[in-house]
C-alpha positions in Angstrom: -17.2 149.3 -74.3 -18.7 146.1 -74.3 -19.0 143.0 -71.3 -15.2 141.8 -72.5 -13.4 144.8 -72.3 -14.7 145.1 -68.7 -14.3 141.9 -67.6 -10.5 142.0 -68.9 -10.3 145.4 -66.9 -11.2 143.8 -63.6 -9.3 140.3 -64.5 -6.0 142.6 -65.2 -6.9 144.7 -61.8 -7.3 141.1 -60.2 -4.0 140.4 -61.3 -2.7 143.2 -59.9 -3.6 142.8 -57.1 -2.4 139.7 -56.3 1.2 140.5 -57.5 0.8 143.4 -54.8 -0.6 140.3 -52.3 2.5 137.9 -53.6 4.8 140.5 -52.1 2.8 141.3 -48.9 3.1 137.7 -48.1 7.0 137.2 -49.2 7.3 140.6 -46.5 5.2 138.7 -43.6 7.6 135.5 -45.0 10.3 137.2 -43.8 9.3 138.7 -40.8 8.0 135.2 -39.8 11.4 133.7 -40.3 13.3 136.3 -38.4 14.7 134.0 -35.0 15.7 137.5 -33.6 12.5 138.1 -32.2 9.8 135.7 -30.3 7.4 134.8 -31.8 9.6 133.2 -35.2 8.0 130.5 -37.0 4.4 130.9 -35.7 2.9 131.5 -39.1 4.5 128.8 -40.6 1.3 126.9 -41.0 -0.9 130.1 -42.1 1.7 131.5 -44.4 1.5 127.5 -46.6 -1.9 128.3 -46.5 -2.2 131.7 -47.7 0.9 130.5 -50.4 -1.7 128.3 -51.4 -4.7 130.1 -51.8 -2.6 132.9 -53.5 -1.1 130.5 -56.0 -4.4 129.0 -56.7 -6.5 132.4 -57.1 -3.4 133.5 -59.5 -3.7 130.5 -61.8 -7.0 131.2 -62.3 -7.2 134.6 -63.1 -4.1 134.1 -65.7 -6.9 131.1 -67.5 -9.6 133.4 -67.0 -7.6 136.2 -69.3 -7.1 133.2 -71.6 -10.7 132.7 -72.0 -12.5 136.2 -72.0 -11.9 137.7 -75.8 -9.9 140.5 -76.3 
């Protein structure tokens, strides 16, 4: 097993990973939007952020695979 093979091995467990994140966040999404309890909305800001980051650390592990050799 050489450098490549590993590195695709942790890019694909990165990946992962985040799709496991993706729906952490689209549960806390949710919950945040629920007006049935206080505290509704209060995430707002964190939750664009974290949407962000997520979307940002995903794009670049999907060029990453593009880039390591098979």
């Amino acid at each position: 097993m050489n450098n490549n093979t590993h590195k695709r091995e942790v890019l694909e467990s990165l990946d992962v990973l985040l799709k496991s994140v993706g729906d952490q966040l689209n549960i806390l999404e949710a919950l945040d939007k629920d007006e049935s309890d206080s505290g509704s909305y209060d995430l707002h800001d964190q939750l664009d952020n974290l949407f962000a980051a997520h979307h940002s650390l995903a794009r670049c592990v999907k060029r990453s695979m593009l880039v390591v050799p098979q």
